[in-house]
C-alpha positions in Angstrom: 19.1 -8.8 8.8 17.6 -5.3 9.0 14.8 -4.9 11.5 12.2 -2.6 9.8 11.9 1.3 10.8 9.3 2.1 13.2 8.5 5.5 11.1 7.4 3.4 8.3 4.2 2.8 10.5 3.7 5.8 12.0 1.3 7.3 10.6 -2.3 5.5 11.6 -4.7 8.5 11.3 -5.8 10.2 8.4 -5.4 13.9 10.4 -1.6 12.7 11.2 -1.3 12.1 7.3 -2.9 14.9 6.7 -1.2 17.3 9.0 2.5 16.6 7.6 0.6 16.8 3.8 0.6 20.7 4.9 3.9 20.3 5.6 5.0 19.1 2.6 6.9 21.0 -0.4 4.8 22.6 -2.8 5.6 20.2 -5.6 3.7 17.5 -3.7 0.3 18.9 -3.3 0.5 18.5 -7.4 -3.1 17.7 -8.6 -2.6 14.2 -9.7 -0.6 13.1 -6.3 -3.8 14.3 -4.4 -6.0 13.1 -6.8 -4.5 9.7 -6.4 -3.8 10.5 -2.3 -7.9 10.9 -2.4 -8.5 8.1 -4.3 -6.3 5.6 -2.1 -8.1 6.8 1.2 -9.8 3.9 3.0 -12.9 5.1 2.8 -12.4 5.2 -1.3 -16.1 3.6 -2.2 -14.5 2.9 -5.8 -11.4 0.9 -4.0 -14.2 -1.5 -1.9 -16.3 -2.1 -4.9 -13.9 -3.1 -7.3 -11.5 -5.0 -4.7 -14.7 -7.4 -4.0 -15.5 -7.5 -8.0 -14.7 -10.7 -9.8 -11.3 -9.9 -11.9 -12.0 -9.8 -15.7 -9.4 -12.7 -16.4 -12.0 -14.9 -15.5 -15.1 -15.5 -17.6 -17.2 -16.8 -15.4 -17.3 -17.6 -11.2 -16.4 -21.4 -12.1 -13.8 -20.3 -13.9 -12.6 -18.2 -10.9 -13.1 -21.0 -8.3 -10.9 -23.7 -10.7 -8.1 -21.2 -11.6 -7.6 -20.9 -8.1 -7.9 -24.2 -7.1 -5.7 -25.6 -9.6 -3.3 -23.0 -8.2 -4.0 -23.8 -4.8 -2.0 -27.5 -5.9 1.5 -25.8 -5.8 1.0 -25.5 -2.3 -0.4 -29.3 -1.6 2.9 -30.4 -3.9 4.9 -29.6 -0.4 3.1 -30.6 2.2 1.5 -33.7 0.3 5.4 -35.1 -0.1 5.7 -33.6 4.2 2.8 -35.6 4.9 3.6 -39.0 2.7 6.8 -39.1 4.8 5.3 -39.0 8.3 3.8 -42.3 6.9 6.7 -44.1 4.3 9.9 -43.1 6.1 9.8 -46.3 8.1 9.0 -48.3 5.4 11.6 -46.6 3.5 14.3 -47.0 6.3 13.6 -51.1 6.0 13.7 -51.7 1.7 16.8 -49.5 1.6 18.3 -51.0 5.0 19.0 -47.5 6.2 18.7 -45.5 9.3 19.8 -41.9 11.0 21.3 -39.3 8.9 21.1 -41.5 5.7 17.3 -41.7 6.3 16.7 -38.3 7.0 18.0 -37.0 3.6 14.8 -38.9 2.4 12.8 -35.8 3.9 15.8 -33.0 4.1 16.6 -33.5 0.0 13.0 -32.7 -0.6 13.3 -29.6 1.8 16.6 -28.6 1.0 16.5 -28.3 -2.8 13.5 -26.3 -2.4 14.5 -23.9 -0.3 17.6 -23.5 -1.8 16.3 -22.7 -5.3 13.3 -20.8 -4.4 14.6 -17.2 -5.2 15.8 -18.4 -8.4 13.0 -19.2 -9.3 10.9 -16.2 -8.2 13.5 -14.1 -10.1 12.8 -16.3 -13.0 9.0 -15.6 -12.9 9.3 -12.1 -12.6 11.2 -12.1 -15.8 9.4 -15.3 -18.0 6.1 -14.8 -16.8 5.1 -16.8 -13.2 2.0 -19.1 -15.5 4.9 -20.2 -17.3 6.5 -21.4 -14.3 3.9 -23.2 -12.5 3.1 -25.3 -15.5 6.8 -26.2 -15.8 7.1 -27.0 -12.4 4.0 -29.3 -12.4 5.5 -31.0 -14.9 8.9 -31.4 -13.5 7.2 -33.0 -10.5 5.2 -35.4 -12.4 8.4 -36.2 -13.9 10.6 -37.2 -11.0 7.5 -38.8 -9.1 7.5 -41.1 -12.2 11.3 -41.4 -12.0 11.7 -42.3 -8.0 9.2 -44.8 -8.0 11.1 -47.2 -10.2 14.6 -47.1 -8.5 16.2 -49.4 -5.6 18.7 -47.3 -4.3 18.0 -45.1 -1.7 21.2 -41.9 -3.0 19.1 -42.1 -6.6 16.3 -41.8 -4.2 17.1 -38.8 -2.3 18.4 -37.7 -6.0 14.9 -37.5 -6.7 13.4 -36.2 -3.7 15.7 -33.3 -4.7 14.6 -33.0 -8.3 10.8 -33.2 -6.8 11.9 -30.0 -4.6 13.1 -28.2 -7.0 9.6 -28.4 -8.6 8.1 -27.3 -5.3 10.4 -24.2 -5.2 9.3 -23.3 -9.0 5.8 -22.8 -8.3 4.5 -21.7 -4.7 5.7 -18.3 -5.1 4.6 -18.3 -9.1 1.0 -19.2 -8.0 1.0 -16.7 -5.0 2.1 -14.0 -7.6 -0.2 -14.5 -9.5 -3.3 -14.4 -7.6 -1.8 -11.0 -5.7 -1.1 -9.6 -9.6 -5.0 -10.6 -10.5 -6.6 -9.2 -7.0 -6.9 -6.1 -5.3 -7.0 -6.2 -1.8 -10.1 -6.5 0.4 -12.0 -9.2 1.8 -12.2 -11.2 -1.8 -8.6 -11.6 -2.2 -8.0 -12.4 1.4 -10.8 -15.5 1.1 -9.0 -16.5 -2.1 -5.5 -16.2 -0.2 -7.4 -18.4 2.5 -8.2 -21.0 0.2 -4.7 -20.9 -1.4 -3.5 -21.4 1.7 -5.6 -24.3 2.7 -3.8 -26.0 0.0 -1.2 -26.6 2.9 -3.3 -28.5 5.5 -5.4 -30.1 2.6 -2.0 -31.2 1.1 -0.4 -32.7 4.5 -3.9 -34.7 5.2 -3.4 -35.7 1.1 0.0 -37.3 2.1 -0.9 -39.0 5.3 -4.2 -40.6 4.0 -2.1 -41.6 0.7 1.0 -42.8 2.0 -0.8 -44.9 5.0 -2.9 -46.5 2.8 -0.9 -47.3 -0.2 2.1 -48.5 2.3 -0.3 -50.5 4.2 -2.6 -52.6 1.2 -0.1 -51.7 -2.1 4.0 -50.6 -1.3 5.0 -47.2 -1.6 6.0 -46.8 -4.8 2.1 -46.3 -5.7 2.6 -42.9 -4.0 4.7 -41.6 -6.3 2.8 -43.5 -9.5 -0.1 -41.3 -8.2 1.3 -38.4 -7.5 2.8 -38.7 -11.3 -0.6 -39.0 -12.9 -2.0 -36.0 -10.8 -0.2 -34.0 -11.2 0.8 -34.1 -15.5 -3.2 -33.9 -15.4 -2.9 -30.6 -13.3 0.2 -29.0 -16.3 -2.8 -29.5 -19.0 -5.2 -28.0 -16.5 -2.8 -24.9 -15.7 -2.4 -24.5 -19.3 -6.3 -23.9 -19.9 -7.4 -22.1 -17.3 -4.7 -20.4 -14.9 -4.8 -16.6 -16.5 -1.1 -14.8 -16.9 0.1 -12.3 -14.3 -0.2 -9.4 -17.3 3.3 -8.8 -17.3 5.2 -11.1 -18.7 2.5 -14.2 -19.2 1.0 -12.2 -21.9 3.8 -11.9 -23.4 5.1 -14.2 -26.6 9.0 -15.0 -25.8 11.1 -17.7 -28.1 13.4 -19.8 -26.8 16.6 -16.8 -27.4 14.4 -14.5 -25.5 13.9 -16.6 -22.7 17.6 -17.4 -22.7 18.0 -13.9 -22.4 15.9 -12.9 -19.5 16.9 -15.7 -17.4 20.7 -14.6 -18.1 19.5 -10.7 -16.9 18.9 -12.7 -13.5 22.0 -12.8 -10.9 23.2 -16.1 -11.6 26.0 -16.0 -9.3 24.0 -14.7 -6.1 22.1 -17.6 -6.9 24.8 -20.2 -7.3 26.6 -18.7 -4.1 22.5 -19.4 -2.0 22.3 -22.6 -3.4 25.7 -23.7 -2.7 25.5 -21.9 1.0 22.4 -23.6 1.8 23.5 -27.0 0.7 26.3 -26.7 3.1 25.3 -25.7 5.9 22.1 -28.4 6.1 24.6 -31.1 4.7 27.6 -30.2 7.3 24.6 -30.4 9.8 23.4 -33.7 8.6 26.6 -35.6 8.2 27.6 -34.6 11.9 25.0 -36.9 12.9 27.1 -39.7 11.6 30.6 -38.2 11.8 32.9 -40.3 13.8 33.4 -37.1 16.2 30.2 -35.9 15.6 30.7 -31.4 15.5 34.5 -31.5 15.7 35.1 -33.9 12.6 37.3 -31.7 10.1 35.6 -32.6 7.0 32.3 -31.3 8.9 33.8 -27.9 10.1 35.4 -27.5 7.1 31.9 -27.6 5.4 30.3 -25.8 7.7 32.8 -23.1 8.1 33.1 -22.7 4.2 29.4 -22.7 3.7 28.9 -19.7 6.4 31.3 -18.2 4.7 29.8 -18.5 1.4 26.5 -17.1 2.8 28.2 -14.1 3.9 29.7 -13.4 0.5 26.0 -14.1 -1.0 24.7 -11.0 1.2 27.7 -8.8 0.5 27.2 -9.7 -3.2 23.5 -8.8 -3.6 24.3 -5.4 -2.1 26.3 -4.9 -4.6 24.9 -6.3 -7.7 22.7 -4.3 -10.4 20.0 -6.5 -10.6 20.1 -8.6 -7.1 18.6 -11.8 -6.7 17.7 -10.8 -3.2 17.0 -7.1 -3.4 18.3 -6.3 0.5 15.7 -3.5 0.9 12.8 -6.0 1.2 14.6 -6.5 4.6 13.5 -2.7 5.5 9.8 -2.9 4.7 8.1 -2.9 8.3 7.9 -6.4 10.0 9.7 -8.4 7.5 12.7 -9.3 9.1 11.3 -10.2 12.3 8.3 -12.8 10.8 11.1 -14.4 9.1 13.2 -15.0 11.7 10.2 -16.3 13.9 9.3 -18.5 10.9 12.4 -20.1 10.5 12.1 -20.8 14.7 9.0 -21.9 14.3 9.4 -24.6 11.3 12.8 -26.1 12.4 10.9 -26.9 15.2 7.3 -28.0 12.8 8.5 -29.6 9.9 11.9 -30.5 11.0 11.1 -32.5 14.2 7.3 -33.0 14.7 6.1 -33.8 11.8 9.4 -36.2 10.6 9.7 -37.9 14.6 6.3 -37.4 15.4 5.2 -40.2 12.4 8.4 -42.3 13.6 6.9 -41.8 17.3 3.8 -42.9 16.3 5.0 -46.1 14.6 8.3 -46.9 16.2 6.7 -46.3 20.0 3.8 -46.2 20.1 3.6 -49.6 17.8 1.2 -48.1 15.0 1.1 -49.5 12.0 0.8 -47.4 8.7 -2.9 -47.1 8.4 -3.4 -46.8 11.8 -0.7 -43.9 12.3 -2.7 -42.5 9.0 -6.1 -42.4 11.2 -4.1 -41.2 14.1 -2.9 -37.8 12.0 -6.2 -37.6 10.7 -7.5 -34.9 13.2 -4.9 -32.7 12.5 -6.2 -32.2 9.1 -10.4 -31.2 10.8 -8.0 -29.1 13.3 -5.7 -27.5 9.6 -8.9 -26.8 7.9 -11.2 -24.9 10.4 -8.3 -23.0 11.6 -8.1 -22.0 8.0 -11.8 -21.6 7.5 -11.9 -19.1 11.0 -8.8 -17.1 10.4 -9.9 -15.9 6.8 -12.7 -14.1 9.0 -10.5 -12.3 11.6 -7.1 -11.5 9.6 -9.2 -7.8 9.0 -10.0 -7.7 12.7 -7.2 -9.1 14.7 -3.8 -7.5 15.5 -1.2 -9.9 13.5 0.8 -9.8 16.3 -1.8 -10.8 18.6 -2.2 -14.0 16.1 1.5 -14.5 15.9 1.9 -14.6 19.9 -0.9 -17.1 20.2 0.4 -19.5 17.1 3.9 -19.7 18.5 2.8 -20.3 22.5 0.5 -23.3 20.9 3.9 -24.9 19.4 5.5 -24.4 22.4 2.7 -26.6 24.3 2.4 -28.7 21.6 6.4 -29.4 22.1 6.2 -29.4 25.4 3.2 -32.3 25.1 5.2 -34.3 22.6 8.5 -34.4 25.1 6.4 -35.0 28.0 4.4 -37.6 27.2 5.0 -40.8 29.0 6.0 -44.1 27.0 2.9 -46.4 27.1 0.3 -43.4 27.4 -3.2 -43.6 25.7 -2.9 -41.7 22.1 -5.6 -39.5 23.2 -4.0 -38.0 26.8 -1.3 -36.2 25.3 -0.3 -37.2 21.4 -4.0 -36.1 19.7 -3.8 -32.8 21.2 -0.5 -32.2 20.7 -1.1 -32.8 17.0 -3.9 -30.6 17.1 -2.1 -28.0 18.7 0.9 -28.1 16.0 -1.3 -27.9 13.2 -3.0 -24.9 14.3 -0.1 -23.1 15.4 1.3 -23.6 12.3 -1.7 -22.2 10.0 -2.1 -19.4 12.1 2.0 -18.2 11.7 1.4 -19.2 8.0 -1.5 -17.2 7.0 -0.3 -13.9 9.0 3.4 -14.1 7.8 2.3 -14.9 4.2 -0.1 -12.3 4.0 2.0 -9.4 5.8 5.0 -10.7 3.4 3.1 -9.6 0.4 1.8 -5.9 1.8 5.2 -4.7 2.6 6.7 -4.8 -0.8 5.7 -2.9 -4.5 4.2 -5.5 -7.1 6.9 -6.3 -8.6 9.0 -7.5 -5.8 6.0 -9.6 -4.7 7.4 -12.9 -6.2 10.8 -12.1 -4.7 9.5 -11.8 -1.3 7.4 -14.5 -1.2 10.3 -16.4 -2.3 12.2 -15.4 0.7 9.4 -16.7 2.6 9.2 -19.8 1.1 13.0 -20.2 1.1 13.2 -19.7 5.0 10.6 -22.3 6.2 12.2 -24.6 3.7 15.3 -24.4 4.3 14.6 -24.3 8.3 12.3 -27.8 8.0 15.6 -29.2 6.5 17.5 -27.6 8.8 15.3 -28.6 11.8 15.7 -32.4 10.6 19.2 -32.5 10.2 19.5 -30.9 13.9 17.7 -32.8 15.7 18.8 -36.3 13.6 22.1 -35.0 15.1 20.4 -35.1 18.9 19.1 -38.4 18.6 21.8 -40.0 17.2 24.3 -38.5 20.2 21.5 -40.2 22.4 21.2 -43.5 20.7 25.2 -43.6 20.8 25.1 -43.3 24.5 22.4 -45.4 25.3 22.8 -48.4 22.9 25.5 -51.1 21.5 27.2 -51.4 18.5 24.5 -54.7 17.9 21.9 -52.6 18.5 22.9 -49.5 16.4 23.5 -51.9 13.3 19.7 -53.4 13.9 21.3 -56.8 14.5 19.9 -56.5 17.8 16.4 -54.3 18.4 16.9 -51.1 20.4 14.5 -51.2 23.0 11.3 -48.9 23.0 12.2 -46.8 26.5 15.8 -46.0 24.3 13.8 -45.3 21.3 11.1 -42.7 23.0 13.8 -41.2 25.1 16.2 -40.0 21.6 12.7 -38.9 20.1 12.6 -36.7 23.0 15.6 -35.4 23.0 14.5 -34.0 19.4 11.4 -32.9 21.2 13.2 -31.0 23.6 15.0 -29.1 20.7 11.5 -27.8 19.0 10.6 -26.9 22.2 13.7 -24.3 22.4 12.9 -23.8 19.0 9.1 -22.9 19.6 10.2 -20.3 23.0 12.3 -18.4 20.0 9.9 -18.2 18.1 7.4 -16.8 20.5 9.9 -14.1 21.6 10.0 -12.9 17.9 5.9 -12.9 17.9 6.1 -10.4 21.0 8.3 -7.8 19.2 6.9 -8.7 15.7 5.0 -5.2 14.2 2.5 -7.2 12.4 -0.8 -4.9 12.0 -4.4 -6.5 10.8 -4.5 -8.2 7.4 -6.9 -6.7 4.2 -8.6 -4.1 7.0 -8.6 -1.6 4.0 -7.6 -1.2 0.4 -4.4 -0.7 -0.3 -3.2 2.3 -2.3 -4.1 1.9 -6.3 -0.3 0.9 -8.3 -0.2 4.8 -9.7 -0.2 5.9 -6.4 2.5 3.3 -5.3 4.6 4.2 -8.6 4.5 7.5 -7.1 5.4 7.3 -4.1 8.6 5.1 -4.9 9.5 7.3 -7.4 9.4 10.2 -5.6 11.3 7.7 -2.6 13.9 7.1 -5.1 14.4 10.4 -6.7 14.9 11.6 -3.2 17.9 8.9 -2.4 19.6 10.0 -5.3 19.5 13.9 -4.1 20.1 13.2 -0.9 20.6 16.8 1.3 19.0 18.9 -1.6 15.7 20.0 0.4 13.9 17.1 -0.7 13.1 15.6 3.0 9.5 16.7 3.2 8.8 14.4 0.2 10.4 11.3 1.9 8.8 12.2 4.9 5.3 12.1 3.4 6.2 9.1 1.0 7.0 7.0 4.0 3.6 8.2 6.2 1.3 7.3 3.0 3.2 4.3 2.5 3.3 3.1 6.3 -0.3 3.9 6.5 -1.4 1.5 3.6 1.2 -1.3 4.0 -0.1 -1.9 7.6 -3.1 -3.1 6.7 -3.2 -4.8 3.4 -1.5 -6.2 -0.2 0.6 -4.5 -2.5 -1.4 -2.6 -5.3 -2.1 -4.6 -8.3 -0.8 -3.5 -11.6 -3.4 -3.1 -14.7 -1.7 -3.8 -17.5 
């Protein structure tokens, strides 16, 4: 990873900017760079008017508000499956007789395919159009939520839970690329990125209620029959109403032209992330079970090969035409430090409290399915009015101030989790704790998906948000298979062969004291995170408008033109390039494209 350059953010005051304009070469200070300079300036009253404007793809305010909240489903599809297992993975672990590492592929397929296909799938919506992608992946999910509910083993199962991924990679970044392609930035597109991001919280309490209710009076098949009907009723809706991204959407392509642009992507960068990905998670998940746990050969064999292959998969995209992971995104400012301090922060959200907090609940603390369901339930009041404040302080707030406070919240809510004494009252230390997760979490998400998108052009927007997306995927899998491994080490230890085979019930201290021991692990997790928060250069979110996309195609022009003459006196335009670009990015979205 390449830690972003400090010069890209230099520049915060318009007489700084202004100064090294002077400086410039004369070729610069052409009319239509300064006219479009002018025009991009903060205080630009044509900017502010037309970024709070309804865009014209929508006829009419209702139209707006159900576009967007049908979008707002690709990012419920994740959390929604998140949530159902807090709830069905016990009941899951008794009709398939499983337990351990063979139980936690349950949650980890689901994670894992995602993550690992997300850039391929932001690479293909760049190229087939990103509408056409979120109705495909709606119906994909509606699909395998159909399949899975009729089968009785638990690897067809997990089969499935993969297939349902791999739907949840297609369309998260799709949806997110095209509300940033139909928005300018300002205040309207940051209260519609609020609301698409709600879909997270709104998704997980989706889950919990659904899966604790249906486990509790029906089975838990009837999850997945509902989630079926949902969401083919949602592909009919994104057909009608969702508006293209007016590159590619708008564009008629038969099946040999589709054929064609997915073959322009780079097939074997994304066969080499995929394969990487799988791995590592699965040499990391079987070590759990391993007769010598780490040192088993078949399990450093994977996980030796698989580093290896993720290796090759960087030095490959650096040298690739058309890279399925462009390596310059890792230069825009702050990138490379939110991701790292995501992938800290949901190993440690996804990956242990959320799977062993819904076993704590039940296997501990004695809850039954509809009771652990009431139980989560304030997370979800805690989700949706951090959501409904943040979306009024992104503009005012230092994003590294925000980032700093959402990771020292996991950290306590870690912290209160591997604390908390067996036989305590839910309220004492569990309901805050749960609070405090949530929170934390929406906070990192809002900040980190926001600043993601104003770092890069337009056109990259899909790619980056896949990167995002891939990360805290791949790290909730990761973060599961992890700390599966921890308390599986512990239950070894502390229990006999009877015991580990259920013929014999491991007693509740035992229990609590492995779930602890997974705990203990988010809470290492959570203090890396936090250390990345203090040294992330994360500015405010949507303070101003961001530079119009001729400006922008400017700019990078001019950026590029420069690379390739590199020591023929063109420095003074890549100085100036990188001010006015620093200055904008700081603050807001990537311009938006007219087509």
């Amino acid at each position: 990873m390449v830690l972003s350059s400090s010069s890209l953010v230099a520049a915060e005051s318009s007489e700084f900017v202004n100064e090294k304009v002077d400086r410039a070469p004369a070729h610069v200070h052409s009319s239509e760079s300064q006219s479009i300079y002018a025009e991009s300036q903060p205080g630009s009253s044509s900017h502010t008017i037309e970024a709070e404007e309804r865009p014209e793809v929508f006829t009419s305010n209702f139209h707006e508000a159900a576009a967007v909240l049908v979008l707002t489903f690709s990012t419920v599809m994740n959390t929604a499956s998140t949530g159902v297992m807090q709830i069905a993975v016990p009941a899951l672990g008794r009709y398939f007789g499983i337990s351990g590492g063979d139980l936690s592929w349950s949650v980890s397929s689901f994670q894992l395919m995602s993550g690992a296909t997300i850039l391929l799938f932001s690479g293909i919506a760049d190229r087939i159009g990103r509408k056409r992608l979120v109705v495909f992946a709606y119906f994909w999910f509606a699909l395998w939520c159909l399949i899975g509910s009729f089968t009785t083993n638990h690897i067809i199962f997990d089969v499935c839970r993969g297939m349902q991924g791999i739907a949840s990679a297609a369309c998260p970044s799709a949806g997110v690329g095209i509300l940033g392609s139909t928005y300018k930035n300002g205040r309207r597109k940051n209260r519609v990125m609020a609301v698409f991001n709600a879909g997270a919280p709104i998704g997980a309490f989706l889950g919990v209620v659904t899966g604790g209710v249906t486990i509790q009076y029906i089975n838990w098949r009837s999850i997945f029959y509902l989630y079926a009907i949902v969401y083919a009723l949602l592909t009919l809706l994104a057909i009608f109403i969702v508006p293209g991204d007016n590159i590619n959407d708008n564009v008629k392509l038969n099946p040999k032209q589709v054929y064609k642009r997915i073959m322009e992507i780079d097939l074997v960068g994304a066969l080499m992330s995929i394969t990487g990905c799988i791995g590592f998670v699965l040499a990391a998940s079987q070590a759990s079970s391993a007769s010598k746990g780490w040192a088993t050969p078949y399990v450093l064999i994977v996980l030796i090969l698989s580093i290896a292959i993720l290796c090759l998969f960087v030095w490959w995209e650096s040298r690739v035409q058309n890279p399925l992971m462009p390596l310059k995104i890792w230069r825009a400012p702050g990138f490379a430090i939110v991701m790292l301090l995501i992938l800290f922060a949901w190993m440690g959200f996804t990956g242990v409290l959320n799977f062993y907090g819904g076993l704590y609940l039940q296997d501990v603390m004695g809850a039954s399915a509809i009771k652990s369901t009431l139980y989560l339930f304030p997370q979800t009041l805690a989700s949706i009015a951090t959501v409904s404040i943040v979306a009024a302080f992104l503009h005012v707030a230092s994003g590294r101030l925000i980032l700093v406070i959402s990771s020292t919240l996991m950290l306590v809510a870690s912290l209160l989790w591997a604390l908390v004494p067996v036989g305590a009252p839910y309220y004492a230390m569990v309901l805050p704790a749960i609070c405090l997760e949530v929170v934390s979490a929406d906070l990192a998400y809002n900040v980190v998906n926001l600043h993601t998108l104003s770092t890069v052009s337009k056109r990259e927007q899909s790619t980056a948000a896949g990167i995002f997306y891939t990360i805290s995927h791949v790290a909730g899998s990761l973060g599961v298979s992890l700390s599966t491994s921890i308390v599986s080490s512990i239950l070894n230890r502390e229990v006999t062969a009877e015991q580990l085979k259920g013929v014999v019930a491991i007693p509740v201290a035992i229990t609590a004291k492995a779930y602890k021991g997974a705990f203990w692990f988010s809470v290492a997790t959570s203090a890396a995170s936090l250390v990345c928060a203090v040294f992330a250069k994360v500015g405010k979110q949507g303070a101003r408008p961001m530079m119009d996309d001729e400006a922008n195609a400017v700019l990078f022009e001019d950026e590029e033109e420069e690379e390739e003459e590199e020591g023929d006196g063109a420095e003074g335009v890549d100085e100036l390039s990188r001010l006015l670009i620093g200055a904008s990015v700081e603050t807001g979205y990537s311009a938006i494209e007219k087509s």
